[in-house]
PyMOL Python script that loads the backbone (N, CA, C, O; Angstrom):
from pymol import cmd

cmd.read_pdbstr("""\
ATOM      1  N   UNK A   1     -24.340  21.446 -45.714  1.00  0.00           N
ATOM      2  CA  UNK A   1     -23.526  22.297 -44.854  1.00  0.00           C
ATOM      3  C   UNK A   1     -23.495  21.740 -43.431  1.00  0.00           C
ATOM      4  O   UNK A   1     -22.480  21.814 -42.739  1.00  0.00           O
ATOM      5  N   UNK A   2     -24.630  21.181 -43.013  1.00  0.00           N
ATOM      6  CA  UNK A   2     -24.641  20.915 -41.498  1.00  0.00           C
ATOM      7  C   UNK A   2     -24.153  19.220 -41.316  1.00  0.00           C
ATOM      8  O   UNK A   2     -23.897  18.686 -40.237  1.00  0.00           O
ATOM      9  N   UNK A   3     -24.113  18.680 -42.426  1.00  0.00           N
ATOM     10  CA  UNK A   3     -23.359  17.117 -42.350  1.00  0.00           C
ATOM     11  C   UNK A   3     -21.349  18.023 -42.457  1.00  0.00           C
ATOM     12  O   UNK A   3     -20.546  17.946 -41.526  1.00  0.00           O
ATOM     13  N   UNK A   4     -21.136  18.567 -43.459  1.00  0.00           N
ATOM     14  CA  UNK A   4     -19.640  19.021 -43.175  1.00  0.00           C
ATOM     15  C   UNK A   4     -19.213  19.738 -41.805  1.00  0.00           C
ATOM     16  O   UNK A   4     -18.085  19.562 -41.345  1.00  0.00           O
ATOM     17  N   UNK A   5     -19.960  20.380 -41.307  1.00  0.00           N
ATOM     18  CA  UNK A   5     -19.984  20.717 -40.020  1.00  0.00           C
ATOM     19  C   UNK A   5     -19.844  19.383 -38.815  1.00  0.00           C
ATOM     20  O   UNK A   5     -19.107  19.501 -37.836  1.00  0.00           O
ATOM     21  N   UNK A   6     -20.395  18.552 -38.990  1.00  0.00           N
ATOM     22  CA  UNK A   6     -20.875  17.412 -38.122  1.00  0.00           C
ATOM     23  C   UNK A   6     -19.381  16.579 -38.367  1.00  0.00           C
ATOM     24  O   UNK A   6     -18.800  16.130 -37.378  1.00  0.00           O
ATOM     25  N   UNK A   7     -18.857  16.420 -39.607  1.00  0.00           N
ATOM     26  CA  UNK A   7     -17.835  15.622 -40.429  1.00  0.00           C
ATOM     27  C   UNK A   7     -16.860  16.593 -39.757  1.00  0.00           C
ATOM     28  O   UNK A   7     -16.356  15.957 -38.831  1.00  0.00           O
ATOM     29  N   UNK A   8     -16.330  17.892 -39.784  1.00  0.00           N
ATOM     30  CA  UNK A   8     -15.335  18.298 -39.645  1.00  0.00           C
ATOM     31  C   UNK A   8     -14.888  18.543 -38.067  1.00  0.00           C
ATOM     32  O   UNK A   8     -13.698  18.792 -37.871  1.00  0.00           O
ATOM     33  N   UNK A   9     -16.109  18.462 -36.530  1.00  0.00           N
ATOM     34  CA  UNK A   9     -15.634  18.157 -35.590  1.00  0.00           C
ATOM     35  C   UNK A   9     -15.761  16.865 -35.180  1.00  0.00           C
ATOM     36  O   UNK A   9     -15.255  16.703 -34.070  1.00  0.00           O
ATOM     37  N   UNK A  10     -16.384  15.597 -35.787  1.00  0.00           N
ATOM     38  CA  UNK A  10     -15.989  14.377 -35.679  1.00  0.00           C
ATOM     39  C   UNK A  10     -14.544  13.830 -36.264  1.00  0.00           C
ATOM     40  O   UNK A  10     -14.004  12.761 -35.978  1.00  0.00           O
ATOM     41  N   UNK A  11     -14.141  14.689 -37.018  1.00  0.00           N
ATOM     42  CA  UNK A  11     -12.431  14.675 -37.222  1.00  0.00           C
ATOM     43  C   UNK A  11     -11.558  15.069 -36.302  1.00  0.00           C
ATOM     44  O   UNK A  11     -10.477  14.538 -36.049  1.00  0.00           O
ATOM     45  N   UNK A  12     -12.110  16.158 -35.723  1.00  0.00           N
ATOM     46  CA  UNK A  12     -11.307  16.992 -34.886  1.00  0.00           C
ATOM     47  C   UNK A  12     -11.229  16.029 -33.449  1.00  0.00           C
ATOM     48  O   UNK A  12     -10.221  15.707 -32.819  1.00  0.00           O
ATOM     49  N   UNK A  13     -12.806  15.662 -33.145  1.00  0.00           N
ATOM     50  CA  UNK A  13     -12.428  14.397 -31.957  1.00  0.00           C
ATOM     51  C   UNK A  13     -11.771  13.278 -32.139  1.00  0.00           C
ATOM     52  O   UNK A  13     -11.304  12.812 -31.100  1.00  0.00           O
ATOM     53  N   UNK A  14     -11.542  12.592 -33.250  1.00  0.00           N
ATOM     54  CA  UNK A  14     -11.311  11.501 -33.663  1.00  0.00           C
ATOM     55  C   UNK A  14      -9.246  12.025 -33.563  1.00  0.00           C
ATOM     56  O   UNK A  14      -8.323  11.311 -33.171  1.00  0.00           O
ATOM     57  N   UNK A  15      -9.204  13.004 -33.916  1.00  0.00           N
ATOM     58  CA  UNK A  15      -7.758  13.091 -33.663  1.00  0.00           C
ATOM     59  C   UNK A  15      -7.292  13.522 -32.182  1.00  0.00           C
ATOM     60  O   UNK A  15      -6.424  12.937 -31.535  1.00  0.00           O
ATOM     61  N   UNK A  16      -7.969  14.566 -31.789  1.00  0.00           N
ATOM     62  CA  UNK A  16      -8.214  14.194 -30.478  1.00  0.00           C
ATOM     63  C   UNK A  16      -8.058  13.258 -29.422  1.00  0.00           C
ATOM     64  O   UNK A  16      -7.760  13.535 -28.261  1.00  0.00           O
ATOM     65  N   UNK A  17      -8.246  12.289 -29.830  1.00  0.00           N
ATOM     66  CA  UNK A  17      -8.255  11.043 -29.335  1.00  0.00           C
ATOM     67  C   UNK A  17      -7.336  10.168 -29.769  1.00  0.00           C
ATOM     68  O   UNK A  17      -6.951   9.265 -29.026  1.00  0.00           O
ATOM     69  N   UNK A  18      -6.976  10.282 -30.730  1.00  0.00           N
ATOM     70  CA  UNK A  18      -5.670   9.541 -31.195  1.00  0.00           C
ATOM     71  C   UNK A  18      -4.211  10.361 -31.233  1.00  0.00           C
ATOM     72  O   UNK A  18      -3.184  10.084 -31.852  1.00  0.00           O
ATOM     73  N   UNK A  19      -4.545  11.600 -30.237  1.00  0.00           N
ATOM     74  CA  UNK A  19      -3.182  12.173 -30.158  1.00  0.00           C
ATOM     75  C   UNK A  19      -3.095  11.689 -28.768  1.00  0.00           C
ATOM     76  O   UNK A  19      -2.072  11.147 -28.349  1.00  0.00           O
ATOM     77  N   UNK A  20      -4.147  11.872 -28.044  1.00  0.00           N
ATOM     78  CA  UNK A  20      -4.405  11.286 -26.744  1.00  0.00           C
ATOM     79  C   UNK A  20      -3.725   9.809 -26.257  1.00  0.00           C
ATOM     80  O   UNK A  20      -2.952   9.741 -25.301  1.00  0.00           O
ATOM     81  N   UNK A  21      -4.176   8.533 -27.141  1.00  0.00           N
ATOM     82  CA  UNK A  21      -3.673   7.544 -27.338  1.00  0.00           C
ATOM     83  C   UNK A  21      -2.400   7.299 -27.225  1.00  0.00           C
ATOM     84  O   UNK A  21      -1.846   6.626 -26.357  1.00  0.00           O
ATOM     85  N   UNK A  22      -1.792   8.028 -28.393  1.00  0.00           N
ATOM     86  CA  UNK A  22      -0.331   8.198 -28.539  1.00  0.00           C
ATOM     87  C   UNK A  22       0.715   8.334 -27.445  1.00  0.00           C
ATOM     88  O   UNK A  22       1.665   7.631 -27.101  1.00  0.00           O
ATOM     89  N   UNK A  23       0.073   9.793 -26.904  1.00  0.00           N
ATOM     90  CA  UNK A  23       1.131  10.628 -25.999  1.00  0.00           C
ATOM     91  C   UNK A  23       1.503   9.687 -24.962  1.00  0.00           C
ATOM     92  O   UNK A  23       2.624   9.541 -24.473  1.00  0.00           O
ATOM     93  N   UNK A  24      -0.313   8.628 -24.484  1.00  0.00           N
ATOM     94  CA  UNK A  24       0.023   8.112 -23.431  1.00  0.00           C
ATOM     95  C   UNK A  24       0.688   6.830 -23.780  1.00  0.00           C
ATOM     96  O   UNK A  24       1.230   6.519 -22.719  1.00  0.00           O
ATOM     97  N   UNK A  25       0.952   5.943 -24.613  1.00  0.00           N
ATOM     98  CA  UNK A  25       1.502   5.242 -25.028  1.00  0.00           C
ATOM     99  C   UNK A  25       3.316   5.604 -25.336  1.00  0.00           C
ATOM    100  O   UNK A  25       4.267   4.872 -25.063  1.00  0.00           O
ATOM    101  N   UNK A  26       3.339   7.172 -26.075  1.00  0.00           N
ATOM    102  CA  UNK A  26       4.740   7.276 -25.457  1.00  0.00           C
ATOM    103  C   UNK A  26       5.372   7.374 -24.431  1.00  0.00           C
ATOM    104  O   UNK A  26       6.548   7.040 -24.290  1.00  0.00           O
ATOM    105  N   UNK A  27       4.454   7.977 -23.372  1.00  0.00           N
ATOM    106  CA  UNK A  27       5.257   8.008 -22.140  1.00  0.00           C
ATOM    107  C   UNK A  27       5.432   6.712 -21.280  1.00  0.00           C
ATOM    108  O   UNK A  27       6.309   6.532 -20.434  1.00  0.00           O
ATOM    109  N   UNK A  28       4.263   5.683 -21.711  1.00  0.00           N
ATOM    110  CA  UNK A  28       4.493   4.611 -20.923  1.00  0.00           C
ATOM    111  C   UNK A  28       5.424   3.822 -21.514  1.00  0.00           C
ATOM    112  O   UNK A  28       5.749   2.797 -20.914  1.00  0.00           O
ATOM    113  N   UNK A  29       5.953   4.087 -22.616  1.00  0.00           N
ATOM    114  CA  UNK A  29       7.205   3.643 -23.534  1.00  0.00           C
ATOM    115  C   UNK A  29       8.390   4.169 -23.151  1.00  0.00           C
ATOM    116  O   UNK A  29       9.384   3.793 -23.773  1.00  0.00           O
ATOM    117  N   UNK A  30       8.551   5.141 -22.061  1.00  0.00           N
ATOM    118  CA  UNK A  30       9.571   6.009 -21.379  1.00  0.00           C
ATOM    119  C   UNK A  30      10.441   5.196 -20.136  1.00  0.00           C
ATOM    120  O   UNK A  30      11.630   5.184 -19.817  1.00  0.00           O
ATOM    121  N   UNK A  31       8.960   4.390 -19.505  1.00  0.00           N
ATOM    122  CA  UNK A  31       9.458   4.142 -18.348  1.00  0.00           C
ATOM    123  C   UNK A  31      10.334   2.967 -18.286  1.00  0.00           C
ATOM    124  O   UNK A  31       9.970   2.259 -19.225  1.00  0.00           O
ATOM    125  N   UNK A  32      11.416   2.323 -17.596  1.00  0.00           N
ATOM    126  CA  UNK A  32      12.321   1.286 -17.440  1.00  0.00           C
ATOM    127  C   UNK A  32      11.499   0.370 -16.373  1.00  0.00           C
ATOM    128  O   UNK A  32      11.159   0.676 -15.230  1.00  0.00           O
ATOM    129  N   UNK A  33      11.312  -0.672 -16.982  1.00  0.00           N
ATOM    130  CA  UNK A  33      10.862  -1.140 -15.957  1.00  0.00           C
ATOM    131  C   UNK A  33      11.280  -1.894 -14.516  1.00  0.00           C
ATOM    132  O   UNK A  33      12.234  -2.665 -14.631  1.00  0.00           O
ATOM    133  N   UNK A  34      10.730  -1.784 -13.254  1.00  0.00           N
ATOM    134  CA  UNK A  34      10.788  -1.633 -12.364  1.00  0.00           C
ATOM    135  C   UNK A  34      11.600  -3.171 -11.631  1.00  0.00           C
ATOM    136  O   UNK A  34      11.109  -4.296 -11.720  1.00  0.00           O
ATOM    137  N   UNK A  35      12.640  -2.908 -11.078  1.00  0.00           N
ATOM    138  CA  UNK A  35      12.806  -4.111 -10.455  1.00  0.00           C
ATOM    139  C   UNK A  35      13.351  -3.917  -8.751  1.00  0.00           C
ATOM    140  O   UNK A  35      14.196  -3.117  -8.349  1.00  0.00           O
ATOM    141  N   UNK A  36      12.647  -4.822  -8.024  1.00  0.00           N
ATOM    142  CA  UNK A  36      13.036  -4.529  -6.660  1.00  0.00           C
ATOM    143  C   UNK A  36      13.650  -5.419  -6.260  1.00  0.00           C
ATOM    144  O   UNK A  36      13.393  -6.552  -6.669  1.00  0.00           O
ATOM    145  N   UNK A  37      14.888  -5.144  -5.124  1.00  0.00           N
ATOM    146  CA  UNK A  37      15.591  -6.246  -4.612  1.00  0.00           C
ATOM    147  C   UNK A  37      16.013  -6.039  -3.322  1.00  0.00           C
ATOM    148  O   UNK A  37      16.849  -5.262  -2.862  1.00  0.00           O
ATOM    149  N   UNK A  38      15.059  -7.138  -2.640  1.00  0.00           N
ATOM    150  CA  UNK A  38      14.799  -6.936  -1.175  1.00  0.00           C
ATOM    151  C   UNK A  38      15.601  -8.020  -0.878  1.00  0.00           C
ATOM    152  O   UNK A  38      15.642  -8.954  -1.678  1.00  0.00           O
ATOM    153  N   UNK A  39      16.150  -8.044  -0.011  1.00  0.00           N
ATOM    154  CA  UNK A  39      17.457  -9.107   0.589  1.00  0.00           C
ATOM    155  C   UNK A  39      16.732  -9.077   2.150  1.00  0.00           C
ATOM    156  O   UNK A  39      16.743  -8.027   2.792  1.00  0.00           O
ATOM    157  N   UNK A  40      16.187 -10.156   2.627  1.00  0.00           N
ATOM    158  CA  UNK A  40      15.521 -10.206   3.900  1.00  0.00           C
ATOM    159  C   UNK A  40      16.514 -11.127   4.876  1.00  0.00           C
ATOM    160  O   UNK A  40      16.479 -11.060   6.105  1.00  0.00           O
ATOM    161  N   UNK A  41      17.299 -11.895   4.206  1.00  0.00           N
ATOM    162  CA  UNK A  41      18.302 -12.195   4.947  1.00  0.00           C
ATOM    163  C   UNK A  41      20.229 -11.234   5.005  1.00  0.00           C
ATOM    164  O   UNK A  41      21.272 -11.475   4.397  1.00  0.00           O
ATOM    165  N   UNK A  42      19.968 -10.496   5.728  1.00  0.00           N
ATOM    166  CA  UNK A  42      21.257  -9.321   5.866  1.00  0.00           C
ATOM    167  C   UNK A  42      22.278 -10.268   5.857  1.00  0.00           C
ATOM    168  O   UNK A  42      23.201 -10.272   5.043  1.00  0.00           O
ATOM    169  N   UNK A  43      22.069 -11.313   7.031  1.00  0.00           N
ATOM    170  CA  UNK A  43      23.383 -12.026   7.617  1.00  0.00           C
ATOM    171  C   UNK A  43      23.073 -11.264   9.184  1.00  0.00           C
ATOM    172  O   UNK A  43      23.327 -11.917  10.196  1.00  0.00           O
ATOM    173  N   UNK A  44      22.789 -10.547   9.243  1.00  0.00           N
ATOM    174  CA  UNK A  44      23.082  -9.740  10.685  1.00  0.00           C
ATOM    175  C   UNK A  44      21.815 -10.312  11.635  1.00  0.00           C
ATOM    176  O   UNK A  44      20.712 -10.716  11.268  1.00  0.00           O
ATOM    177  N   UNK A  45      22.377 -10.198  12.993  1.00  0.00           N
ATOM    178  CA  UNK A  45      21.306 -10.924  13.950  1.00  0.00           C
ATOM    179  C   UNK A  45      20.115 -10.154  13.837  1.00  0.00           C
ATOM    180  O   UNK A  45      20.022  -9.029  13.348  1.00  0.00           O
ATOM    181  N   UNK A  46      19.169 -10.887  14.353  1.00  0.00           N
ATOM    182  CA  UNK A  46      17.276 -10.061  14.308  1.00  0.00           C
ATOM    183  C   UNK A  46      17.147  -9.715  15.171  1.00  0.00           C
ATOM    184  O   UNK A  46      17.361 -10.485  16.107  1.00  0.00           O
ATOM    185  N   UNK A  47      16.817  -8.669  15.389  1.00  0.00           N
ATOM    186  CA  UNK A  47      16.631  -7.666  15.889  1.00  0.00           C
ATOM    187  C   UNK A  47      15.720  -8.000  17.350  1.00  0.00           C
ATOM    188  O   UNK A  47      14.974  -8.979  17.315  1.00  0.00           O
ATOM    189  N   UNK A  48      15.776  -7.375  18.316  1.00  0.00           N
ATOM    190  CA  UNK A  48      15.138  -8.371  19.147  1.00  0.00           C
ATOM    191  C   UNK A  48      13.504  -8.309  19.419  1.00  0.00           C
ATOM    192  O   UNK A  48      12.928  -9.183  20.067  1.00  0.00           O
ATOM    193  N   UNK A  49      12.974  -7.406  18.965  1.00  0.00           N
ATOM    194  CA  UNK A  49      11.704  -7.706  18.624  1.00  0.00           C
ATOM    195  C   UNK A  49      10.789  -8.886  17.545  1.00  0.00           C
ATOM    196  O   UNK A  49       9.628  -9.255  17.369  1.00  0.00           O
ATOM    197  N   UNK A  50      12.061  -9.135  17.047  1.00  0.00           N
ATOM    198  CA  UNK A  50      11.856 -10.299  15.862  1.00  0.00           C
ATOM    199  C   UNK A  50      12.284 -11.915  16.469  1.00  0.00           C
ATOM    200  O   UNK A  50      12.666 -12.926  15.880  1.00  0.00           O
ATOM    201  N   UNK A  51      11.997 -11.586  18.064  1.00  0.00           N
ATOM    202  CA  UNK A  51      12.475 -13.058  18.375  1.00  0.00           C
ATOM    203  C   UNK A  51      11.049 -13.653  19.283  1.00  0.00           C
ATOM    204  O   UNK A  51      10.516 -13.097  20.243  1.00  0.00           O
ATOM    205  N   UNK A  52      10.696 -14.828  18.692  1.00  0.00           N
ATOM    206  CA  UNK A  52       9.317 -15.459  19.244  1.00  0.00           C
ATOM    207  C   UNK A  52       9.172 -15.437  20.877  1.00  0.00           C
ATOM    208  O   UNK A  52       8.035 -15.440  21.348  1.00  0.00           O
ATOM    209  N   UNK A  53      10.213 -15.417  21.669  1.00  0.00           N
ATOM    210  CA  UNK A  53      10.251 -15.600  22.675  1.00  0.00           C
ATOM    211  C   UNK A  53       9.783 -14.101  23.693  1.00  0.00           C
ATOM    212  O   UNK A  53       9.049 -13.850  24.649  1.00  0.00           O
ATOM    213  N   UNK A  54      10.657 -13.435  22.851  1.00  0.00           N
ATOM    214  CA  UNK A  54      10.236 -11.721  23.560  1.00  0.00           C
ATOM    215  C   UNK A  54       8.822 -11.475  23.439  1.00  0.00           C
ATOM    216  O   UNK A  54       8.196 -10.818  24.271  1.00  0.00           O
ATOM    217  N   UNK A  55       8.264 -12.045  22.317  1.00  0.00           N
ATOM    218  CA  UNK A  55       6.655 -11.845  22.175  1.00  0.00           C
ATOM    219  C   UNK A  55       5.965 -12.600  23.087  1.00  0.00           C
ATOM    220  O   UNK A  55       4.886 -12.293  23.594  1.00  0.00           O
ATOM    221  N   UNK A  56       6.704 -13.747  23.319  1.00  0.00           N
ATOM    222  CA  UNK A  56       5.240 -14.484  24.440  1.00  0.00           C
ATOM    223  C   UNK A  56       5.627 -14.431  25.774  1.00  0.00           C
ATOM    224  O   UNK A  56       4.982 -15.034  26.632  1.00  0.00           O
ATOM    225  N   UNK A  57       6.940 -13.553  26.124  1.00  0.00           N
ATOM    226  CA  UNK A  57       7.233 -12.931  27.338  1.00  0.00           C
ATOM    227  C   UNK A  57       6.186 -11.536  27.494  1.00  0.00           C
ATOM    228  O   UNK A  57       5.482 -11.303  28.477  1.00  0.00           O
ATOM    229  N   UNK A  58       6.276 -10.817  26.435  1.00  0.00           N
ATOM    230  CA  UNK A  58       5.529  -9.796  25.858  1.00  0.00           C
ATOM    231  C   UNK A  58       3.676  -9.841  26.493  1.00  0.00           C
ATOM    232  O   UNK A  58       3.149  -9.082  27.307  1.00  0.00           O
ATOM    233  N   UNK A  59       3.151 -10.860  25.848  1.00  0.00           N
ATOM    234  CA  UNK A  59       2.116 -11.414  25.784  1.00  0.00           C
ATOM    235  C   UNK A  59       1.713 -11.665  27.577  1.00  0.00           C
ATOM    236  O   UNK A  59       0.885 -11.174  28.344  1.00  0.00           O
ATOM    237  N   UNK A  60       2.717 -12.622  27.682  1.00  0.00           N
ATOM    238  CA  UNK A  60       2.303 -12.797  29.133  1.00  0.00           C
ATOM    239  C   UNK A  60       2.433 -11.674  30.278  1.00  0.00           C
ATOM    240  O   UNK A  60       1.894 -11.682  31.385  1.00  0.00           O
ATOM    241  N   UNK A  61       3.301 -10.692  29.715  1.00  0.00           N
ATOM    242  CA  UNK A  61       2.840  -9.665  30.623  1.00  0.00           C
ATOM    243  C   UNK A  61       1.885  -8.718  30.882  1.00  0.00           C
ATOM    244  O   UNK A  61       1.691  -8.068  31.909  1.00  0.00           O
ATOM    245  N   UNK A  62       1.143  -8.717  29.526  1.00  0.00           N
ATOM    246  CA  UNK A  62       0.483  -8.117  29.131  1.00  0.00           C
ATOM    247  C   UNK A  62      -0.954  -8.638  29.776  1.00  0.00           C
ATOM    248  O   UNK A  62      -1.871  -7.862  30.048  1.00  0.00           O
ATOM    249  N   UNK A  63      -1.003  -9.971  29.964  1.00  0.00           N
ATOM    250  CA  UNK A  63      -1.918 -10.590  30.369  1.00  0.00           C
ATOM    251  C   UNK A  63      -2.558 -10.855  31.778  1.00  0.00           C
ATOM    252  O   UNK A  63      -3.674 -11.139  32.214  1.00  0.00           O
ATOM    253  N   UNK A  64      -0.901 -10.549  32.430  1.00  0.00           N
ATOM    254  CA  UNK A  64      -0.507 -10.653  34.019  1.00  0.00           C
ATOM    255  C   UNK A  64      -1.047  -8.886  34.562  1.00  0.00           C
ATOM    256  O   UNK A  64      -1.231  -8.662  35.759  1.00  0.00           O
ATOM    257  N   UNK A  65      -1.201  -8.008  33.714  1.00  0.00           N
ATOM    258  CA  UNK A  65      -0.969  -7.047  34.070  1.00  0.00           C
ATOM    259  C   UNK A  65      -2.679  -6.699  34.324  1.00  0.00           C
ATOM    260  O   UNK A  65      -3.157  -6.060  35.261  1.00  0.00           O
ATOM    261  N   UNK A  66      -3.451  -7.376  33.102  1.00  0.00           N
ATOM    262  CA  UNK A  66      -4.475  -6.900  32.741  1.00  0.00           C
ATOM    263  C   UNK A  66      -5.557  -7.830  33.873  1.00  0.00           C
ATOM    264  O   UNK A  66      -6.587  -7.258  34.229  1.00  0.00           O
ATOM    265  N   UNK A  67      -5.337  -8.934  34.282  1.00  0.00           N
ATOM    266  CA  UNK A  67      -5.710  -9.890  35.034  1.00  0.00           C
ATOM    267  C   UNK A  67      -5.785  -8.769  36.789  1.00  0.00           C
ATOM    268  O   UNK A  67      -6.734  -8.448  37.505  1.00  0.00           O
ATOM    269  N   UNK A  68      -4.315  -8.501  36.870  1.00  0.00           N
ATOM    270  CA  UNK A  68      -4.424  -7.337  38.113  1.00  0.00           C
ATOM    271  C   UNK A  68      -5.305  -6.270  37.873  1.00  0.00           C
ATOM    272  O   UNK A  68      -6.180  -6.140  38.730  1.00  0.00           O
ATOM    273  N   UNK A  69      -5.314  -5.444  36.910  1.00  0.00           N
ATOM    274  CA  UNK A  69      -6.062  -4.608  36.575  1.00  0.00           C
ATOM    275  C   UNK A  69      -8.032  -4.733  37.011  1.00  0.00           C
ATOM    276  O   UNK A  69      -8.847  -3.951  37.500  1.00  0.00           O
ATOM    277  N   UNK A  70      -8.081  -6.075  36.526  1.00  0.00           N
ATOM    278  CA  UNK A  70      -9.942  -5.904  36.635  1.00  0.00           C
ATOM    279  C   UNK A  70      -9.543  -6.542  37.956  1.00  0.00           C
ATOM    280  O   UNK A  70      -9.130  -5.606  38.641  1.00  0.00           O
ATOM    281  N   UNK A  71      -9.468  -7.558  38.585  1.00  0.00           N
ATOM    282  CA  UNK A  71      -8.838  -7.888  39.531  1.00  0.00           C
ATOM    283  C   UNK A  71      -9.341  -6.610  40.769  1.00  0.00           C
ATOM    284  O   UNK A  71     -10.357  -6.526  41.459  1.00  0.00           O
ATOM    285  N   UNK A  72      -8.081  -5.696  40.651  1.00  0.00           N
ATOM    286  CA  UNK A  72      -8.618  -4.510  41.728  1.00  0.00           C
ATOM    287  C   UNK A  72      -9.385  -3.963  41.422  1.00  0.00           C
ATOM    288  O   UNK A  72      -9.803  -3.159  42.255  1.00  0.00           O
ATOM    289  N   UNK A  73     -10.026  -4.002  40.195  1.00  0.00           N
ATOM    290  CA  UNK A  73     -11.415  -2.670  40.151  1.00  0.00           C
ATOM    291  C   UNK A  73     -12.554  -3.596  40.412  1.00  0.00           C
ATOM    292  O   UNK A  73     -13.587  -2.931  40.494  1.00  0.00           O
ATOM    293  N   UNK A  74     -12.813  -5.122  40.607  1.00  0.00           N
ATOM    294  CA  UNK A  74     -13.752  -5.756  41.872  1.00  0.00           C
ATOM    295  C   UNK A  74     -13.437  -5.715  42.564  1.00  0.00           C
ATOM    296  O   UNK A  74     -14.478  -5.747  43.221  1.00  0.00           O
ATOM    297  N   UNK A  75     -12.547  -5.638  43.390  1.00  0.00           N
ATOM    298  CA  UNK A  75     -12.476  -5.935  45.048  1.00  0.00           C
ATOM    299  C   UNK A  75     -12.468  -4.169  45.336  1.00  0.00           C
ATOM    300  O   UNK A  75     -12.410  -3.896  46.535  1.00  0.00           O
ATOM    301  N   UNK A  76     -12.520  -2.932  44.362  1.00  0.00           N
ATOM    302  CA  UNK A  76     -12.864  -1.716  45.101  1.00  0.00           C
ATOM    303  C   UNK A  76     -14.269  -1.488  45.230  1.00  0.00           C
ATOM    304  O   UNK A  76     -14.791  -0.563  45.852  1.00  0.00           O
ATOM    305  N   UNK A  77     -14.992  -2.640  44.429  1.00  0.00           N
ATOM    306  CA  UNK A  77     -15.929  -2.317  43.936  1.00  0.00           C
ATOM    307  C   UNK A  77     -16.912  -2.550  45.121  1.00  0.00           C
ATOM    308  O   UNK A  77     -17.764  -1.698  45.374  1.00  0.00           O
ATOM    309  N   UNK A  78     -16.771  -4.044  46.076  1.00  0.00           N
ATOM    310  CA  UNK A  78     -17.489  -4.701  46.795  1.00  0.00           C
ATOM    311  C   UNK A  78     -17.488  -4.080  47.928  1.00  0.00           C
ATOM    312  O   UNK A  78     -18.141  -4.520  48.874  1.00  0.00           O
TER     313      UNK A  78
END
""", "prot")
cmd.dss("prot")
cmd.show_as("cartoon", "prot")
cmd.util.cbc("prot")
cmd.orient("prot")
């Protein structure tokens, strides 16, 4: 009695698990698969943050600015 007991929810998991299997195998049988299409050349001019030159205009101001910055906080300092 206690082996048919043991036998009849090791069936019950065993299907369990192979309904499990299934379902997810059908749905991943659902999906179309995926295609992306990125076009990085528009034709249209770049944008002007996308031009090397604005960045190391960018850069150097950034640098000019920061140079003033410690700059006056020694000479308030002395």
């Amino acid at each position: 009695m206690k082996n048919n007991n043991l036998l009849i929810k090791l069936n019950k998991h065993l299907l369990m698990l192979t309904l499990a299997l299934f379902s997810t195998l059908y749905t991943f049988a659902q999906d179309a698969p995926k295609t992306v299409d990125v076009n990085i050349n528009a034709g249209g001019a770049a944008e002007w943050y996308g031009q090397p030159w604005v960045w190391a205009i960018g850069v150097a101001i950034f640098i000019l600015v920061l140079v003033i910055v410690t700059r006056s906080n020694k000479s308030s300092e002395a």
